[in-house]
N, CA and C of each residue as an Amber inpcrd file, in Angstrom:
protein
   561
 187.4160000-113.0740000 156.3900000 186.7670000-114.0470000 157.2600000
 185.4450000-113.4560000 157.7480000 183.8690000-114.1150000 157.5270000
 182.9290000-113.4130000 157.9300000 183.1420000-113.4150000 160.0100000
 182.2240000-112.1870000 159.9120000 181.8980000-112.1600000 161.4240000
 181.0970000-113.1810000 161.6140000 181.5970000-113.8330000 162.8490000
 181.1530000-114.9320000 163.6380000 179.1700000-114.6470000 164.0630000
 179.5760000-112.9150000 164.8240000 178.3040000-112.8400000 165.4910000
 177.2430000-112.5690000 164.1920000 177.4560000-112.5130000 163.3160000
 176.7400000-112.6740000 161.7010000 176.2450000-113.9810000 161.4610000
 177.4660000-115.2410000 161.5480000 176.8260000-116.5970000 161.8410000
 176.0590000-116.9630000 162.5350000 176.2120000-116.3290000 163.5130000
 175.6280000-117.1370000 164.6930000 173.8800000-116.6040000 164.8070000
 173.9080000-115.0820000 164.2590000 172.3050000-114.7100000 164.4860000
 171.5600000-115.3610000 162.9780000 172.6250000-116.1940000 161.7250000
 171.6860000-116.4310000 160.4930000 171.6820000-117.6640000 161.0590000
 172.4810000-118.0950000 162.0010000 172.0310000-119.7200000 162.6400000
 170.9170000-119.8470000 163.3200000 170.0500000-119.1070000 163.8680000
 169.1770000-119.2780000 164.9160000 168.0810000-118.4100000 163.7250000
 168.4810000-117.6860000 162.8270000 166.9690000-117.4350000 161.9240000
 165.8510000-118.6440000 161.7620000 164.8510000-118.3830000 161.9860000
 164.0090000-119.4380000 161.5000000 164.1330000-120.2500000 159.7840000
 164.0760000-119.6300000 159.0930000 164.7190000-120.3840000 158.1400000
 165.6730000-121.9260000 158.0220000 166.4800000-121.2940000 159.1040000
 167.1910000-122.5530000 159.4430000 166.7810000-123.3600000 160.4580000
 165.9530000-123.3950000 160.8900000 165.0450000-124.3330000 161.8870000
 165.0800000-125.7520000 161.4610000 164.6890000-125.3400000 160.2150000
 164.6420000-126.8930000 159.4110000 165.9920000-127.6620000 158.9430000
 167.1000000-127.0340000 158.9580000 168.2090000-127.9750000 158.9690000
 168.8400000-127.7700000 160.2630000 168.9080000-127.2490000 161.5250000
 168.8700000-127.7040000 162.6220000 167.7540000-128.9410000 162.5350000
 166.9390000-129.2780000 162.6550000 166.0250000-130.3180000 162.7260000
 166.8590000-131.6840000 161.9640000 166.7880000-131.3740000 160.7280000
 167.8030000-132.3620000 159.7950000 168.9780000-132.8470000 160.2400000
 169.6130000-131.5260000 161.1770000 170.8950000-132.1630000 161.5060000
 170.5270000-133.1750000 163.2920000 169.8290000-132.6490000 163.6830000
 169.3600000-133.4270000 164.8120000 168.5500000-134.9510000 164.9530000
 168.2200000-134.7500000 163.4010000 167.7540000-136.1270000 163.2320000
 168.5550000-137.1310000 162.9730000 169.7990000-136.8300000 161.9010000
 170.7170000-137.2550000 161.5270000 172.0410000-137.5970000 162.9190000
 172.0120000-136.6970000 163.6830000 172.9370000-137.0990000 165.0670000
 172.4230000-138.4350000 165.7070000 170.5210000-138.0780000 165.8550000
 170.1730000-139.2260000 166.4100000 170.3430000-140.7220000 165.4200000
 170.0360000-140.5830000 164.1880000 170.3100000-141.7930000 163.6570000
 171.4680000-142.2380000 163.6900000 172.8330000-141.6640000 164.1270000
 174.0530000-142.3020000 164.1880000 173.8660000-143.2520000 165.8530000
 172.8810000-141.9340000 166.7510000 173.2540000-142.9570000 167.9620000
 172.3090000-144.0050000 167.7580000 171.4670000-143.9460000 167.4080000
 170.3340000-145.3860000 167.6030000 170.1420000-146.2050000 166.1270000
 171.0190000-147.4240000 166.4970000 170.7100000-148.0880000 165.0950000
 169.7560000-148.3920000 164.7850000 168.5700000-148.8540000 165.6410000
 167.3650000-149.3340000 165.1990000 166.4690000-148.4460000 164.1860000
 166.6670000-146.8680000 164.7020000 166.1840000-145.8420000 163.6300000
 166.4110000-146.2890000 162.4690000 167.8110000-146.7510000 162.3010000
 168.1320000-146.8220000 160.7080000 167.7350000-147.8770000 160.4130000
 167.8710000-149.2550000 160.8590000 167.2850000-150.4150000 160.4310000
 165.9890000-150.1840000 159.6340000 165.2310000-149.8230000 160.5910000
 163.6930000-150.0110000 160.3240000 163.7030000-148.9850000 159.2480000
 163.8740000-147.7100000 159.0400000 164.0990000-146.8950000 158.0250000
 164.7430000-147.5030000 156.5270000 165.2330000-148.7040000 156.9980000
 166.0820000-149.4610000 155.4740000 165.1720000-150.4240000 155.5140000
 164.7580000-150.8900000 156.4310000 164.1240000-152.5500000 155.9970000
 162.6790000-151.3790000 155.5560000 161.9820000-150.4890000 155.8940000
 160.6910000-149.6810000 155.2900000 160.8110000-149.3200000 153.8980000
 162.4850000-148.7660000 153.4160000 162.6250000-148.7000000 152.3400000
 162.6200000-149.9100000 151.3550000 162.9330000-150.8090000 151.7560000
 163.0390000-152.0320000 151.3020000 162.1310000-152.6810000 150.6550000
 161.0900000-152.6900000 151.8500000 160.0970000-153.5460000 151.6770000
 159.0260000-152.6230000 150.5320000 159.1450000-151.4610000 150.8660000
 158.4280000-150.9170000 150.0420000 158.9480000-150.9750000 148.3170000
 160.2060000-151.2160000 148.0660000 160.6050000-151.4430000 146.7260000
 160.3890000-153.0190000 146.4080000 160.1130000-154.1390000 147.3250000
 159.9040000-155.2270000 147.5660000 158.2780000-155.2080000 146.2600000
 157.4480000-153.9590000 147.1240000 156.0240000-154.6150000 146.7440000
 155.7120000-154.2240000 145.1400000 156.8210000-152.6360000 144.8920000
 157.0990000-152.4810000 143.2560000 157.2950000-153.9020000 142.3940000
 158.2520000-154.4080000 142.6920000 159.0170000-155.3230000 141.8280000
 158.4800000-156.4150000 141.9650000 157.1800000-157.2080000 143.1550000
 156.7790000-157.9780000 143.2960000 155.3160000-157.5060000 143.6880000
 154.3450000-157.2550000 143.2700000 152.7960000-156.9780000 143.7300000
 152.2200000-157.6190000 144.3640000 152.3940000-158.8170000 143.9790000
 151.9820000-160.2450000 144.8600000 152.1280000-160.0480000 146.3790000
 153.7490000-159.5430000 146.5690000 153.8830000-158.9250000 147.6470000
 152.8820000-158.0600000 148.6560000 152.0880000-157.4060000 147.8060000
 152.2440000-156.0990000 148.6270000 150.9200000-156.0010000 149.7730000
 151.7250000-155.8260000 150.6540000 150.9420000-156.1530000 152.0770000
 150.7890000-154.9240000 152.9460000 150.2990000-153.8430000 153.2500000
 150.1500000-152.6250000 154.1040000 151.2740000-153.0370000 155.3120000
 150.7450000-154.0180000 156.0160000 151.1980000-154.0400000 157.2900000
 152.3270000-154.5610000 157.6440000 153.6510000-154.8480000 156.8720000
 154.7190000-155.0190000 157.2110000 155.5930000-153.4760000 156.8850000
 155.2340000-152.7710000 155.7480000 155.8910000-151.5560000 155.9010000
 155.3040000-150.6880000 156.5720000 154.1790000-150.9520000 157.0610000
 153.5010000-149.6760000 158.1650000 154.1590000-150.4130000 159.4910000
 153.8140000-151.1990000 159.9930000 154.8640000-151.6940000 161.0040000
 156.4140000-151.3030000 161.3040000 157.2740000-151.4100000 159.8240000
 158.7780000-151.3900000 160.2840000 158.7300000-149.5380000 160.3190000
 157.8620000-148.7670000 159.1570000 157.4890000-147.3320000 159.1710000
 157.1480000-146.8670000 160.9390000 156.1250000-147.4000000 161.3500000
 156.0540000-146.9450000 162.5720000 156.8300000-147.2780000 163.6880000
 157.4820000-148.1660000 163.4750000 158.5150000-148.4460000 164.8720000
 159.4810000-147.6330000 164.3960000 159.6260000-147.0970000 163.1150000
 160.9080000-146.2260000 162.6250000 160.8040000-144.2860000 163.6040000
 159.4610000-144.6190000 163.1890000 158.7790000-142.9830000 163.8390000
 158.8660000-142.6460000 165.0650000 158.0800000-143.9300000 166.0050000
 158.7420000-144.4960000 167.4260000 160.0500000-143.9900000 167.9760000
 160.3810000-144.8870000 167.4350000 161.9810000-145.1430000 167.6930000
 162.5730000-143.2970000 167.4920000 162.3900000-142.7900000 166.5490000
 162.8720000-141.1410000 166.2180000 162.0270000-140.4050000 167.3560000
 161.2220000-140.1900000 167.4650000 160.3460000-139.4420000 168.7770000
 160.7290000-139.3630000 170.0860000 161.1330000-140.6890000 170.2670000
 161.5000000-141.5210000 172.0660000 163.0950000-140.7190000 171.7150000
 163.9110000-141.2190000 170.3460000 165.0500000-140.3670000 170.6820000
 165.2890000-139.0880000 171.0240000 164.4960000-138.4190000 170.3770000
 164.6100000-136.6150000 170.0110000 164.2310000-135.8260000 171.7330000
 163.2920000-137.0080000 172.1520000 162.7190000-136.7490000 173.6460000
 163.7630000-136.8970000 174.9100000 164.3930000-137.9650000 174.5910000
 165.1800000-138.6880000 175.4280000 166.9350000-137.9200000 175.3620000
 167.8170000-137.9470000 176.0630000 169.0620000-137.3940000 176.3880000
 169.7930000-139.0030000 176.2190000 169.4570000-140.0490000 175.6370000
 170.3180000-141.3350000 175.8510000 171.8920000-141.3700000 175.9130000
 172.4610000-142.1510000 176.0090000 173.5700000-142.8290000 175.8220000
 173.9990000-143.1460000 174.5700000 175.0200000-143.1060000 173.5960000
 174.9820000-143.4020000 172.4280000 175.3360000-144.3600000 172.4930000
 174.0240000-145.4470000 171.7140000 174.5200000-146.9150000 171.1130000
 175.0370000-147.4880000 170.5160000 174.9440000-148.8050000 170.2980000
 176.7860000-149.2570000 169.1060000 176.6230000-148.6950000 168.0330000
 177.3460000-149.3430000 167.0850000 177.5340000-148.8190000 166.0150000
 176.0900000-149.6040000 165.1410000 175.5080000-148.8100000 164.3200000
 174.5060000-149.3680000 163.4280000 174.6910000-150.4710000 162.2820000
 174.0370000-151.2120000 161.4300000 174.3380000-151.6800000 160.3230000
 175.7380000-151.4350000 159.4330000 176.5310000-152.1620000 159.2120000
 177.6200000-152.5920000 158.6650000 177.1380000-152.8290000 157.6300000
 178.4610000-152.5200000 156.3640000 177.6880000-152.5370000 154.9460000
 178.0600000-153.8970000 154.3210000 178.6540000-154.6030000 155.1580000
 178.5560000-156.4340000 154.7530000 177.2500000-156.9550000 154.9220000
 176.5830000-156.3170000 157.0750000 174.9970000-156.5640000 157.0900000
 173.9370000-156.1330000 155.7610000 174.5830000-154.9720000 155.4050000
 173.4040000-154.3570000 154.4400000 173.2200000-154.9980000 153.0010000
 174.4680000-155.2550000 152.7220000 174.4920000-155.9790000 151.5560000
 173.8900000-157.5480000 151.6160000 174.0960000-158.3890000 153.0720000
 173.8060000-159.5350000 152.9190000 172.0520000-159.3160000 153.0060000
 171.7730000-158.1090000 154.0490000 170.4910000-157.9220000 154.0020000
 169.7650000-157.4920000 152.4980000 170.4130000-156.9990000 151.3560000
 169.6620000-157.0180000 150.4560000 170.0160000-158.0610000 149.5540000
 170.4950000-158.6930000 149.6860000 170.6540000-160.1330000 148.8820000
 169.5090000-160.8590000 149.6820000 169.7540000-161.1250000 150.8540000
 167.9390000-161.7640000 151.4310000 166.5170000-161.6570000 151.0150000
 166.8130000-160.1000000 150.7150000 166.0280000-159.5870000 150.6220000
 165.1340000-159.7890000 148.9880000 166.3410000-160.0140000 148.2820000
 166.2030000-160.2470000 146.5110000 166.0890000-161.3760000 146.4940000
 166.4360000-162.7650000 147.2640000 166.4130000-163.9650000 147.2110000
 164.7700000-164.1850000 147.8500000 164.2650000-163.3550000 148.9030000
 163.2530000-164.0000000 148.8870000 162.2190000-163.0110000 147.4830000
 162.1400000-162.2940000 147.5100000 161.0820000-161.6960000 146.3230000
 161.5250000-162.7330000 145.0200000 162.8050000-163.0920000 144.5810000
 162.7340000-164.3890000 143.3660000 162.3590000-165.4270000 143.9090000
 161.9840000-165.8650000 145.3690000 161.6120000-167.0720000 145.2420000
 160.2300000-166.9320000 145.3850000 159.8700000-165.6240000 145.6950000
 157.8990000-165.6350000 145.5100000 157.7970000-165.0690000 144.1370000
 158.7980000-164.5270000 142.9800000 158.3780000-164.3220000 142.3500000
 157.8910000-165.8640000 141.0030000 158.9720000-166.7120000 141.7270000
 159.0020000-167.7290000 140.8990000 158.0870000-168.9050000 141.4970000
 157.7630000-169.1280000 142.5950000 156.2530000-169.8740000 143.1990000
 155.0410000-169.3960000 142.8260000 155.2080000-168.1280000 142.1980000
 153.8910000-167.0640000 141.6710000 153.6030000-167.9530000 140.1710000
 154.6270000-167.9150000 139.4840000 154.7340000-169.0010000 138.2080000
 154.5000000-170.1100000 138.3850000 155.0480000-170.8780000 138.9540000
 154.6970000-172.3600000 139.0570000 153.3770000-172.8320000 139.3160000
 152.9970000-173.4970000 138.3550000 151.7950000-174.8380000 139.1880000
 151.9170000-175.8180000 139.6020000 151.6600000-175.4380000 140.6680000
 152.3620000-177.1070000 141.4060000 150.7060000-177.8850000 141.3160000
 150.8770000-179.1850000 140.8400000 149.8320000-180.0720000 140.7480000
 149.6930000-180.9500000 142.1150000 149.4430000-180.2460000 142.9080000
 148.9250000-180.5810000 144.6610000 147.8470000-180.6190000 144.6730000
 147.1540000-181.6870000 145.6460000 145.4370000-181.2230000 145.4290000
 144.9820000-180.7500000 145.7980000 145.1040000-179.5180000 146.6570000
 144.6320000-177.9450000 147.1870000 145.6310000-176.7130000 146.9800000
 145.5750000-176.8590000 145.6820000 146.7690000-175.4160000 145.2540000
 146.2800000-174.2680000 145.4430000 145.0870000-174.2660000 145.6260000
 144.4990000-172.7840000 145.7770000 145.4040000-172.4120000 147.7670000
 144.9520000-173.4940000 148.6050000 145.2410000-173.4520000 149.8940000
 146.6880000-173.0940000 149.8340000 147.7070000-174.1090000 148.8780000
 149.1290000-173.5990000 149.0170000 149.1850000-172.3870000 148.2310000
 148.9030000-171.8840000 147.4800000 149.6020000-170.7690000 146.9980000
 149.0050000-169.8510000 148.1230000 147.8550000-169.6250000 148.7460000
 147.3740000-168.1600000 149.5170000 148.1640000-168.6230000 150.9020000
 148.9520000-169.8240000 151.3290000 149.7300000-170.1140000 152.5250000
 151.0900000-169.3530000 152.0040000 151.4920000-169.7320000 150.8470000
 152.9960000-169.1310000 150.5260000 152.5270000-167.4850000 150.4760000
 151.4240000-167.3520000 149.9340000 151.6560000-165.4400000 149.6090000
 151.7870000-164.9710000 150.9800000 150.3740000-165.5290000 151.8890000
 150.5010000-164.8000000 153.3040000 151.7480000-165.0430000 153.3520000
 152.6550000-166.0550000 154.1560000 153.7860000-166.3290000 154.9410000
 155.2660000-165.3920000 154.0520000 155.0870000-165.2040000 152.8770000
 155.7980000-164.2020000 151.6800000 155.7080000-162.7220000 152.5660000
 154.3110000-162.4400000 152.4030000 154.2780000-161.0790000 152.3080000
 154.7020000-160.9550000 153.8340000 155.0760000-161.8150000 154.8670000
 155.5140000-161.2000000 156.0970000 156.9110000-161.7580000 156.5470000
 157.3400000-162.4270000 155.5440000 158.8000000-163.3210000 155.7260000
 159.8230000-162.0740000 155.0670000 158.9790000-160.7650000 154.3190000
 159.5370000-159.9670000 153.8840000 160.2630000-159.0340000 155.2190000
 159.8900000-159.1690000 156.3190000 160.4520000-158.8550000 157.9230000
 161.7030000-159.3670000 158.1630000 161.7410000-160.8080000 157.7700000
 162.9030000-161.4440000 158.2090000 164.3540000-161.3960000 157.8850000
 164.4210000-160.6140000 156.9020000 166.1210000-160.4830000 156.8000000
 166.4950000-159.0270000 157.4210000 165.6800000-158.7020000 158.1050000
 165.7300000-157.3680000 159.0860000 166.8910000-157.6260000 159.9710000
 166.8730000-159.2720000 160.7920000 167.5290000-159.2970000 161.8240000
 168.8720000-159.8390000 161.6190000 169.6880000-159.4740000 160.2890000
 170.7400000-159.5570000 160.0400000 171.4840000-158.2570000 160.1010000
 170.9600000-157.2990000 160.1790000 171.0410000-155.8920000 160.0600000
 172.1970000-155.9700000 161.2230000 171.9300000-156.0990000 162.2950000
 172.5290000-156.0140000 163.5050000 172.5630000-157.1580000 164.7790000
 173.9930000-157.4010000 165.0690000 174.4020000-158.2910000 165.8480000
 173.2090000-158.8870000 166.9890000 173.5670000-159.9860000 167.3730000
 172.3790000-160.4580000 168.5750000 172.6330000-159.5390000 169.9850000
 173.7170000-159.3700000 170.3440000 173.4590000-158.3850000 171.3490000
 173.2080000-157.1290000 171.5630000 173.4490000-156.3440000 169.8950000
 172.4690000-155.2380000 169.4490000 171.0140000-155.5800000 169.9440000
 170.6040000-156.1450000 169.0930000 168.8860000-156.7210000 168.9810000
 168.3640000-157.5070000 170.5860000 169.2780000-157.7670000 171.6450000
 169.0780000-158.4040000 172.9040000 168.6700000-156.4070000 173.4430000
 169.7310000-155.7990000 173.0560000 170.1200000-154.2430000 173.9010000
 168.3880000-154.0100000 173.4390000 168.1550000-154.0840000 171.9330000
 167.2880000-153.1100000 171.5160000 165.8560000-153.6290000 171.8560000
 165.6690000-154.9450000 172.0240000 164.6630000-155.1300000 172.4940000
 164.3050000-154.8920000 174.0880000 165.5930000-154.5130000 174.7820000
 165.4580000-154.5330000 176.3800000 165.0050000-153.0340000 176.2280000
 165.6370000-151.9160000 176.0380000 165.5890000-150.4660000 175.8160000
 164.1750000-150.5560000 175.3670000 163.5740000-150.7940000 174.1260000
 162.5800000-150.3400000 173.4140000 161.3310000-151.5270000 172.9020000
 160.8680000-151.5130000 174.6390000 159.5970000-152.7190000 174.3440000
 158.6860000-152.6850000 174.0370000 158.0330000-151.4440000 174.5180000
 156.9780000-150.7370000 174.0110000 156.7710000-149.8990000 172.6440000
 157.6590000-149.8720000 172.3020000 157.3290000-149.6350000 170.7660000
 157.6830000-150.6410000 169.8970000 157.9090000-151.7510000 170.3830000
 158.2010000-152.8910000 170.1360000 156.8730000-153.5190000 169.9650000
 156.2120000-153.7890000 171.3210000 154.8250000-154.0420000 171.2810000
 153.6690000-153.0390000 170.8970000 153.6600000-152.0110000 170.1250000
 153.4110000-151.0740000 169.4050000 153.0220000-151.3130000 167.9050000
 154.7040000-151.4900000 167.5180000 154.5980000-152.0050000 166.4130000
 154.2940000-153.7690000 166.0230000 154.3200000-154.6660000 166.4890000
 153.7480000-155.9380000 167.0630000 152.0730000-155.8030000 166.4450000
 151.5320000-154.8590000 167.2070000 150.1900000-154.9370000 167.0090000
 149.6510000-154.3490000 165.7570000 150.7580000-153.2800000 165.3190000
 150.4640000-152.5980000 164.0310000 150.0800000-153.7380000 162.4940000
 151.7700000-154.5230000 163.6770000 151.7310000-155.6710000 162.2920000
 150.8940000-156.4560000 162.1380000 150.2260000-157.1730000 163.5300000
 148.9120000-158.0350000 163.4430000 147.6950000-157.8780000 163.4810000
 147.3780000-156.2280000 163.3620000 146.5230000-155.9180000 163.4640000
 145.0250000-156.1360000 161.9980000 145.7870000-156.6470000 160.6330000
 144.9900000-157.4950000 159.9390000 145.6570000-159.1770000 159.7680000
 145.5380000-159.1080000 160.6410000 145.9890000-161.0300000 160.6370000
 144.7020000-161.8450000 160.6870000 143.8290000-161.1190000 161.2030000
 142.8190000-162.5690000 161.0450000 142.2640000-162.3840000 159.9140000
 142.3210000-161.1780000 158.9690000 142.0440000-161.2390000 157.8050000
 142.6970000-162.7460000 156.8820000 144.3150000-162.7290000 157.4450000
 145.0300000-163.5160000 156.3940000 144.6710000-164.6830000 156.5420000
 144.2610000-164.9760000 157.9930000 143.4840000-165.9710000 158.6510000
 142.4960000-166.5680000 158.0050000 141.7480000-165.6450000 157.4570000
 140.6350000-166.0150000 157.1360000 140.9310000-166.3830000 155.4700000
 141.5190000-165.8140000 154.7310000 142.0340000-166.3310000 153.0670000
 142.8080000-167.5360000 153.2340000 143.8220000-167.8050000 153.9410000
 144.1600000-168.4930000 153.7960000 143.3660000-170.2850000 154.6890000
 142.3260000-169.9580000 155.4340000 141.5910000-171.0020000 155.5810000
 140.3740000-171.4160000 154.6940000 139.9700000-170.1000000 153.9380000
 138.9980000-170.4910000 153.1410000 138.6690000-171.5600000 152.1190000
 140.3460000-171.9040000 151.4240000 139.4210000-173.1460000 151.3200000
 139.1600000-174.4340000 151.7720000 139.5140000-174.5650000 153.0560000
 138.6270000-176.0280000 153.4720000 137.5620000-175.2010000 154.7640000
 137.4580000-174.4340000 154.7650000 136.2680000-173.3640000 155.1360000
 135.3690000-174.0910000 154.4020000 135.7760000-173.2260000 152.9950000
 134.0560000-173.6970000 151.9480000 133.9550000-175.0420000 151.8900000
 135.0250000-175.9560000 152.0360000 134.5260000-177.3440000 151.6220000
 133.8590000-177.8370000 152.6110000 134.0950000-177.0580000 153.8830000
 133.3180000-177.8930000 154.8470000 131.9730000-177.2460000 155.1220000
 131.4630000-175.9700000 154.3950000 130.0620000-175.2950000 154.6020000
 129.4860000-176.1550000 153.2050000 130.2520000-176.5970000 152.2730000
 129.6500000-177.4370000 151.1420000 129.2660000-178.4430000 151.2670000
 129.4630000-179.4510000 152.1200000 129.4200000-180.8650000 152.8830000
 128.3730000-181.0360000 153.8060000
């Protein structure tokens, strides 16, 4: 049986700094589900913009990325209370079926021509409202009084990430008004 006081001084070597760290990150992601959410819906979305390009939008995975970072910082700082239990793998699964149902249905509006008489206007309305509807099967992840808890606890990185996300919106603003923009600087 090794000596203990042998363990205990290769435990505190620096070397192992870094899986103390690992394991402290990992404690905190059991107590705070939101860590993990946003850490799955970041992974997500980011395999979202592989398999769909059309997709791919900076500011919904820098958003769920930075409230993920947030959220890990405020824990590691903080002595909390441990919160419920995180994502359930019925949530996770229904969350990636959402998740595949919406990328086939922008992958298949990407195909279609719809003979409307401003298709240019509908298709850059479906991509914007696509590339950020890719958020929305987030809030299956975890129960409503999870997400009531997590928005009361964590508002400010809430409104943090909020701004991260809208912070090119009037860009989309602006593509997706352009064209009765130009028709009306043409007139």
């Amino acid at each position: 049986m090794p000596n203990p006081s042998i363990l205990a001084n290769v435990s505190h070597a620096p070397g192992w700094a870094f899986f103390r760290s690992v394991n402290q990150v990992i404690l905190r992601l059991r107590q705070e589900p939101g860590i993990a959410v946003f850490a799955l819906s970041f992974a997500v979305i980011c395999l979202d913009y592989v398999v769909a390009p059309g997709l791919n939008a900076v500011t919904p995975a820098f958003a769920c990325g930075f409230l993920a970072v947030l959220l890990l910082r405020q824990s590691l700082q903080s002595a909390s209370a441990p919160s419920p239990a995180g994502p359930t793998w019925r949530r996770a699964l229904l969350f990636l079926l959402l998740h595949s149902a919406l990328v086939a249905g922008f992958l298949v509006m990407q195909g279609v021509n719809t003979p409307i008489g401003n298709a240019a206007f509908n298709r850059t309305v479906i991509s914007t409202l696509a590339r950020y509807l890719v958020l929305l099967p987030t809030v299956v992840l975890l129960p409503l009084v999870a997400w009531r808890r997590f928005a009361r606890l964590h508002r400010a990185e809430l409104i943090a990430a909020s701004i991260a996300l809208l912070s090119f919106f009037p860009h989309r603003i602006f593509l997706m008004a352009w064209p009765w923009y130009s028709q009306a600087l043409g007139h």
